[in-house]
C-alpha positions as CSV (number, residue, x, y, z in Angstrom):
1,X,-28.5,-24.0,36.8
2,X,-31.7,-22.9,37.6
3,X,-31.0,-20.9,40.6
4,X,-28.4,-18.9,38.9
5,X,-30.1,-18.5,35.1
6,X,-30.2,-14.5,34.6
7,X,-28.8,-13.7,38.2
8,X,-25.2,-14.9,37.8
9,X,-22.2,-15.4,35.4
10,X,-21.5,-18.9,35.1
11,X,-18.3,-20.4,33.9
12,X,-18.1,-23.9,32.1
13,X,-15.5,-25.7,31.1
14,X,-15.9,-29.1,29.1
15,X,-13.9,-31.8,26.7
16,X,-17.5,-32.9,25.6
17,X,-19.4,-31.1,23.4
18,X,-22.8,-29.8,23.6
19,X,-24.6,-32.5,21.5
20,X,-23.3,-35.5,23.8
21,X,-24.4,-33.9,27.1
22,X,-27.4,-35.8,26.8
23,X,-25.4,-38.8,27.3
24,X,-23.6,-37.5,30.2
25,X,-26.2,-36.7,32.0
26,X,-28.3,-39.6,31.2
27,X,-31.7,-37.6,30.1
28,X,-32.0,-35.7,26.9
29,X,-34.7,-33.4,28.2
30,X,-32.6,-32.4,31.0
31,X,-29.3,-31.5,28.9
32,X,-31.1,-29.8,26.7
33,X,-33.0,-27.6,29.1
34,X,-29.3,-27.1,30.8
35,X,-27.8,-26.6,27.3
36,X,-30.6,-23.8,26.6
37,X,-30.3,-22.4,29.7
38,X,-26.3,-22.0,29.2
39,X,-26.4,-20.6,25.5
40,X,-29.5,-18.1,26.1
41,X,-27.1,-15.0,26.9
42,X,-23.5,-16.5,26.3
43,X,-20.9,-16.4,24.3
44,X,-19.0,-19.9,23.8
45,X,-15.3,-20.1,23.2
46,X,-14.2,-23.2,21.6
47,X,-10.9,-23.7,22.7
48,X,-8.8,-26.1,20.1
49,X,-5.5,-27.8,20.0
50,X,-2.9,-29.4,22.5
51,X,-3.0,-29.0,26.4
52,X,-1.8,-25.7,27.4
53,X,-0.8,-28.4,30.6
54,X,1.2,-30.4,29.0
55,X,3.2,-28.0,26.0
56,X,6.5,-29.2,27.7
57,X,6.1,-32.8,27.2
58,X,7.1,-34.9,24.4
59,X,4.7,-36.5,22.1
60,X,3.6,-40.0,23.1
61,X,5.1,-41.9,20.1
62,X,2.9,-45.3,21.4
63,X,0.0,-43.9,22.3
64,X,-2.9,-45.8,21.0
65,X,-1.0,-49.1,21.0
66,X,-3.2,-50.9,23.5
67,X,0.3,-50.9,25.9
C-alpha cells in the first residue's frame, strides 16, 4: 500500500469491515495505517444484500442447523 499511496488507483474488495481489519491482519497499528492510507482520497461503496453470484439459487432452508 505504500508504494502505490497517491500514485495509483487501488481497488478493494472486502466481506469484513474496516473496524475488524485489525484482527485480520493481526496488528492494529498496521490496519489502521493501511485503513488511513485507503480512506485518505476514496470514496467507499458499501455494497449490501444477497450475492449477485448466487441470485439463481434457492434459499438454503437448513442453513445454520449444524448439518
Amino acid at each position: 500500500m505504500s508504494r502505490r499511496y497517491e500514485r495509483r488507483s487501488t481497488i478493494v474488495t472486502t466481506n469484513v469491515g474496516i473496524g475488524a481489519w485489525a484482527k485480520v491482519f493481526g496488528d492494529p497499528v498496521v490496519a489502521s495505517a493501511i485503513a488511513d492510507r485507503l480512506c485518505h482520497h476514496c470514496t467507499v461503496l458499501k455494497i449490501t444484500g444477497r450475492s449477485y453470484r448466487t441470485k439463481g439459487l434457492a434459499p438454503d432452508r437448513d442453513a445454520g442447523n449444524g448439518a
